[in-house]
C-alpha positions as CSV (number, residue, x, y, z in Angstrom):
1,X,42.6,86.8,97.8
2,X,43.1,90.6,97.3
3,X,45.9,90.2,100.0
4,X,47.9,87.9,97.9
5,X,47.2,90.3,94.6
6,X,48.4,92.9,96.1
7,X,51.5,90.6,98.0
8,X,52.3,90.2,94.1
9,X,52.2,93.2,92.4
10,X,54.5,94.7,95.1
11,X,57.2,92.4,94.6
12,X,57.0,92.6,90.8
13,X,57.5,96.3,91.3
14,X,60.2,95.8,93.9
15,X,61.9,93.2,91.7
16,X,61.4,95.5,88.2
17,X,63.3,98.3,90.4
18,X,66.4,96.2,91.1
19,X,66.6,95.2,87.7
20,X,65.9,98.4,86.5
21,X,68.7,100.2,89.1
22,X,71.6,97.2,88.0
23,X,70.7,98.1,84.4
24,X,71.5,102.0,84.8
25,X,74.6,101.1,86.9
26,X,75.7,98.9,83.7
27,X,74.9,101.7,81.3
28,X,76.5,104.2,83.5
29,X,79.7,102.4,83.5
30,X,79.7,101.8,79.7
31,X,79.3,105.2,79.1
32,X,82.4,105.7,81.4
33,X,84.4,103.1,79.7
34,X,83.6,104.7,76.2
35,X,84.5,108.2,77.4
36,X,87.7,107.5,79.4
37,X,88.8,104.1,78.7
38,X,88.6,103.5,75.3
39,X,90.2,106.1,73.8
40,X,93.8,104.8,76.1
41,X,92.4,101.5,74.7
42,X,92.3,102.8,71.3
43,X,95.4,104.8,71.6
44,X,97.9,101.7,73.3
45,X,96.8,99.8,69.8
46,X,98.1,102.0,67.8
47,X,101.6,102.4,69.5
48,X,101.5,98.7,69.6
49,X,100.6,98.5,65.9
50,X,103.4,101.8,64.8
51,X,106.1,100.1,67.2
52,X,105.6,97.1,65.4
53,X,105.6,98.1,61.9
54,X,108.8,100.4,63.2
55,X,110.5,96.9,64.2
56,X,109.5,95.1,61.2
57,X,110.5,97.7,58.9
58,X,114.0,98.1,60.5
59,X,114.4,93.8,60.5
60,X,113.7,93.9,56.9
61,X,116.2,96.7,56.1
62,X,118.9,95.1,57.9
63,X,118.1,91.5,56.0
64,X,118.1,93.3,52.6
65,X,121.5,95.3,53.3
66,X,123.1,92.4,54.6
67,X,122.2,90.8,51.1
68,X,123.5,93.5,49.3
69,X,126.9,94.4,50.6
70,X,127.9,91.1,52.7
71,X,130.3,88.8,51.9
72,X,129.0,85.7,51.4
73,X,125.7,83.8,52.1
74,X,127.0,82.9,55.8
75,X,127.1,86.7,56.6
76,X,123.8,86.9,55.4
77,X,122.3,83.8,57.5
78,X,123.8,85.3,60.7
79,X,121.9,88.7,59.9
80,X,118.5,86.8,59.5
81,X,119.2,85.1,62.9
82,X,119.8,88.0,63.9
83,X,116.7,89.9,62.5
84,X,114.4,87.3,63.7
85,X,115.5,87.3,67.3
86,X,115.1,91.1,67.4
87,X,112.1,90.6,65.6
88,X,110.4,87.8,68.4
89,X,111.8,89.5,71.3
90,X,110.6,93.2,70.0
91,X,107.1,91.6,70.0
92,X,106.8,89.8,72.7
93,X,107.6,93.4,74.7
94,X,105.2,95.2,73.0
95,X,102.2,93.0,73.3
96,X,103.2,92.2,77.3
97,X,102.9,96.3,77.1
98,X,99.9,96.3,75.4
99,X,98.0,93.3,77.5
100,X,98.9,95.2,80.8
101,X,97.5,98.4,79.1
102,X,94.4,96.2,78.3
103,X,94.0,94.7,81.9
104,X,94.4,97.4,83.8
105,X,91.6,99.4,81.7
106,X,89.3,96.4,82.3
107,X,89.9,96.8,86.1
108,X,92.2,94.0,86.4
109,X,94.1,94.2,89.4
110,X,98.2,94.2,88.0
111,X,99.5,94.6,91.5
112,X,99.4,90.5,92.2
113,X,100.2,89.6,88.7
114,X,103.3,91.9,88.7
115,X,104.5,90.0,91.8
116,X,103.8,86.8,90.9
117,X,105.8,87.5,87.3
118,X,108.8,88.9,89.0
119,X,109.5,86.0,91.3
120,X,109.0,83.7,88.8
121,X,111.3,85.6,87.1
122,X,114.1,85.7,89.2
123,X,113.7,82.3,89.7
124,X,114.3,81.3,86.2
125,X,116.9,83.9,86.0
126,X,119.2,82.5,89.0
127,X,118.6,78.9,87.2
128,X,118.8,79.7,83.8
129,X,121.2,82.4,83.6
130,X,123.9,80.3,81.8
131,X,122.1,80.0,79.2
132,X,121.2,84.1,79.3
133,X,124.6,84.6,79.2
134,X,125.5,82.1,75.8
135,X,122.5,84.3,74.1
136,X,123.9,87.7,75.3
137,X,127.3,86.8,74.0
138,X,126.4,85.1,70.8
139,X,124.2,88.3,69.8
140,X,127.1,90.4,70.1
141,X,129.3,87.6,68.6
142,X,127.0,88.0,65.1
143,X,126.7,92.1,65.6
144,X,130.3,92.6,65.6
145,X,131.0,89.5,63.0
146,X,134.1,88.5,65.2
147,X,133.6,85.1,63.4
148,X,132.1,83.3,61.1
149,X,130.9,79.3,59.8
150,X,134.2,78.1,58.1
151,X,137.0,80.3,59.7
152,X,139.7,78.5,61.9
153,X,140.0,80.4,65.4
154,X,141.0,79.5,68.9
155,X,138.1,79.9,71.8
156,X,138.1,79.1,75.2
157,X,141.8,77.3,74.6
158,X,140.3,75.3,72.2
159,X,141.3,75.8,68.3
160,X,139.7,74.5,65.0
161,X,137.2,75.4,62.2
162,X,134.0,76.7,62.9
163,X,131.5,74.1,62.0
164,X,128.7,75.7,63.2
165,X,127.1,79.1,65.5
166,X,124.2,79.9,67.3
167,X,123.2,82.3,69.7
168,X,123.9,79.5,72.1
169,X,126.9,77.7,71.3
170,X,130.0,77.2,69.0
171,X,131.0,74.0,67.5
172,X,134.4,73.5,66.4
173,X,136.1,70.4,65.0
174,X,139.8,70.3,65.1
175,X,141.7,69.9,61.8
176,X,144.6,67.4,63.2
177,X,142.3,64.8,64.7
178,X,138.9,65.7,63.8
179,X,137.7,66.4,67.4
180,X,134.6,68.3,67.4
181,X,134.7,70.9,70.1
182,X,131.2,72.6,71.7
183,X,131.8,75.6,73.4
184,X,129.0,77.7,75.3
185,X,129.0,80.8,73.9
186,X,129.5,82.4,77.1
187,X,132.8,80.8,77.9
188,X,134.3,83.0,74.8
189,X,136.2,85.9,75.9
190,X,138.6,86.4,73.7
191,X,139.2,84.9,69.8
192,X,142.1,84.4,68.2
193,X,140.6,84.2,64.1
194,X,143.1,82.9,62.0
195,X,141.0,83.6,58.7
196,X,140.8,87.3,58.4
197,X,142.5,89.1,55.6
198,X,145.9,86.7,55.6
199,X,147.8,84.5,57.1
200,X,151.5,85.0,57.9
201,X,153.9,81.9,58.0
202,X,157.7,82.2,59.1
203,X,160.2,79.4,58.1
204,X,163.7,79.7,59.8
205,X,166.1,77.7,57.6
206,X,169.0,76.7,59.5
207,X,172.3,76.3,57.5
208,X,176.1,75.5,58.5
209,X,178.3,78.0,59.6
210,X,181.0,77.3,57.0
211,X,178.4,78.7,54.3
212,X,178.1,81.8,52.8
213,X,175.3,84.0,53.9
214,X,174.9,86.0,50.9
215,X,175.2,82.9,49.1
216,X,172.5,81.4,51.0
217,X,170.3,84.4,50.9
218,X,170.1,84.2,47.3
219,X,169.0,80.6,47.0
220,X,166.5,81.0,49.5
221,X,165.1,84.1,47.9
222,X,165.1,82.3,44.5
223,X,163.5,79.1,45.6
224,X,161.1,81.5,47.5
225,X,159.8,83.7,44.3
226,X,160.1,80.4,42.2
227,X,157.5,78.9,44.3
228,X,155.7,82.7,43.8
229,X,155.3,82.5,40.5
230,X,154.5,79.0,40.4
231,X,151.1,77.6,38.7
232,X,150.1,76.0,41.7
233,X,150.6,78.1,44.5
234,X,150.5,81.8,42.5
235,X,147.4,83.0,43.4
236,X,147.7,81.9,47.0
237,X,149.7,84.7,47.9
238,X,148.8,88.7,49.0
239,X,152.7,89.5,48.9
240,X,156.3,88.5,47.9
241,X,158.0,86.0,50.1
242,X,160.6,88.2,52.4
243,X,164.2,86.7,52.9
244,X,165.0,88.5,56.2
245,X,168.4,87.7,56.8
246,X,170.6,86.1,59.6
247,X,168.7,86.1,62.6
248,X,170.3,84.2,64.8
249,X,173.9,82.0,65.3
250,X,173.4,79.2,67.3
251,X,176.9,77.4,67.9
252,X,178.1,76.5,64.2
253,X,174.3,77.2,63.0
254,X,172.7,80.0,61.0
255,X,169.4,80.9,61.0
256,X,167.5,82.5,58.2
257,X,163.9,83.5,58.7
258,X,161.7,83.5,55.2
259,X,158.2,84.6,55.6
260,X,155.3,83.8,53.5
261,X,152.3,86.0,53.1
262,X,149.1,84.1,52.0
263,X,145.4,84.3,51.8
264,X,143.7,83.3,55.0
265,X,144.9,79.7,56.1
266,X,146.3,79.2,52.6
267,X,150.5,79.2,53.9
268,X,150.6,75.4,54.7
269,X,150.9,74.1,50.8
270,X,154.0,77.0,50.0
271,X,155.9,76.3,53.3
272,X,156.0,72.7,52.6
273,X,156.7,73.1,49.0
274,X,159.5,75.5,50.1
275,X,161.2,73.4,52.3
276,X,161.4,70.4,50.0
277,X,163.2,72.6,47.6
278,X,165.6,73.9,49.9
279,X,166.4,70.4,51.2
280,X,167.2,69.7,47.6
281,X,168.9,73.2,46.8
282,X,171.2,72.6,49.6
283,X,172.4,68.9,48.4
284,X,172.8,70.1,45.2
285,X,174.9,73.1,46.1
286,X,177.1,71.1,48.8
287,X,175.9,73.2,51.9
288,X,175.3,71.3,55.2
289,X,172.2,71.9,57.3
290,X,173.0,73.9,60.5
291,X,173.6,71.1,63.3
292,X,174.1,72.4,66.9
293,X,176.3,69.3,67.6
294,X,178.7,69.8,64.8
295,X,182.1,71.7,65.4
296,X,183.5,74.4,62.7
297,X,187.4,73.6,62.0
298,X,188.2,77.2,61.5
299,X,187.8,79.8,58.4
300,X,191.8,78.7,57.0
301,X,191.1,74.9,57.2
302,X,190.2,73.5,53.8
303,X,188.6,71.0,55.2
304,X,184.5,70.6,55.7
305,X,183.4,70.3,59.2
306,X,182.9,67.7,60.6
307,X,181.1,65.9,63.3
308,X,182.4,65.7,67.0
309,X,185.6,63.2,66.7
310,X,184.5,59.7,68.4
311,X,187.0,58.6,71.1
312,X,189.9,56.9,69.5
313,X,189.5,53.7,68.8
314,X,193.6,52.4,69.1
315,X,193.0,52.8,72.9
316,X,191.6,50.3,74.8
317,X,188.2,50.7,76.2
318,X,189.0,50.5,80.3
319,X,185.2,49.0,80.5
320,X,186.4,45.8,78.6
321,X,189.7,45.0,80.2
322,X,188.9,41.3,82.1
323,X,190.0,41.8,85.5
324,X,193.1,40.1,86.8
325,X,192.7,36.3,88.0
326,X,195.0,35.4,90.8
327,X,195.3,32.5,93.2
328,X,195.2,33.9,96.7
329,X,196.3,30.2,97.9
330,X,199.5,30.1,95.7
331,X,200.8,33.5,97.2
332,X,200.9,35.4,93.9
């Protein structure tokens, strides 16, 4: 019996000594922790916590100058896009910075975890990278403002009016057939934006040669600041329409270039206006439209010019003439 008691108390005493060494081993290393971990810990917050309020601070600023000095409302929507992709992406880099901070303190081996990350990594990148590529380019499509919702450009060798942008893609529907165009954003290297500032239109008005140019010059230039000064289409212009001359003779034709300088993608209504006039001018003041088949008579012929003379008509046509009927029997 006093075996066994004995048996007992010297494994109780055994067992209290484990307890009692794991229990200074996990006090030890708390005390380590507190005194060389924590204060990394502690510090890595805060950076976290400044860098953060740094990012808001500066995607807030950027919202509420946009509203204060852009353009219009679209301007402003493509800065908060903007804002709130720097915003998400900022973030998400600062607390991967901060959990790695975190686990390695802990004792969490990274080494693995790195690995494992980068492959999957370049794995998405090789399949994804397309679509990496229509993000890159629409960020710096919206930082530079190249264009905007509602301006009429040309991408990719596609033209219309901008329906729609996102970092992704561009949607354009074109204004002749209503043929709505989706371009990757990464597929636009160069744009040709037909609504910034004004628009430039050139209308060559082709008259007869028999005309006078100074003449001519003077109608064009008065149906051309008519349609200036006009209710309709007065404050549609940034300039006075420019009657440049002669610029060419084609054969009995002269060409005179007009050009029309309008708000952005505002020329079409003037340049139609303007040549119904002149087509009406010109009746009305007995000069012929230039016509490259017509032939000028000479500058001491009274006479207008005229077409190309027909063949004359006395003459037989050679293609009608029946062919002769003989009688090879009858010798004649």
């Amino acid at each position: 019996m006093s075996a066994i008691l004995l048996a007992s108390l010297s494994a109780i005493g055994t067992e209290g000594r484990f307890f009692g060494k794991v229990l200074d081993e996990w006090i030890g290393d708390t005390q380590e922790f507190i005194r060389l971990k924590l204060p990394h810990l502690l510090i890595a917050a805060l950076i976290g916590f400044a860098l953060y309020r740094v990012l808001s601070l500066i995607t807030t600023r950027m919202v509420r100058i946009a509203e204060e000095h852009a353009a219009g409302h679209i301007r402003v929507s493509q800065v908060r896009t903007m804002a709130g992709v720097i915003r998400a992406t900022g973030m998400t880099i600062i607390a991967a910075i901060v959990t790695m901070q975190f686990l390695a303190a802990i004792g969490v081996n990274l080494a693995p975890l790195l690995g494992t990350a980068g492959i999957a990594g370049v794995a998405i990148g090789l399949a994804a990278q397309n679509i990496f590529r229509d993000l890159l380019n629409g960020i710096i499509i919206l930082l530079e403002d190249q264009f905007n919702v509602g301006d009429t450009i040309k991408i990719a060798g596609v033209s219309g009016v901008v329906e729609s942008m996102t970092l992704r893609k561009t949607i354009l529907r074109d204004g002749s057939d209503g043929t709505v165009y989706v371009i990757p954003n990464s597929q636009i290297t160069t744009v040709a934006n037909q609504s910034v500032d004004f628009s430039v239109a050139t209308v060559n008005i082709s008259v007869d040669f028999s005309a006078n140019p100074d003449k001519v010059m003077d109608l064009l230039k008065t149906i051309a600041m008519d349609i200036r000064t006009s209710d309709d289409f007065r404050d549609l212009f940034v300039a006075d329409p420019q009657v440049l001359g002669v610029d060419a003779v084609k054969g009995s034709e002269l060409i005179f270039p007009v050009v029309f300088k309008t708000k952005p993608t505002k020329q079409y209504g003037p340049v139609r206006e303007f040549k119904r006039r002149v087509r009406l001018a010109l009746e009305e003041n007995n000069l012929l439209p230039g016509d490259p088949y017509r032939v000028y008579s000479g500058f001491n012929d009274a006479k207008a010019p005229t077409a190309r003379s027909s063949p004359d008509a006395s003459k037989p046509d050679p293609t009608t003439i029946k062919p002769q009927e003989s009688n090879p029997f009858a010798g004649s």
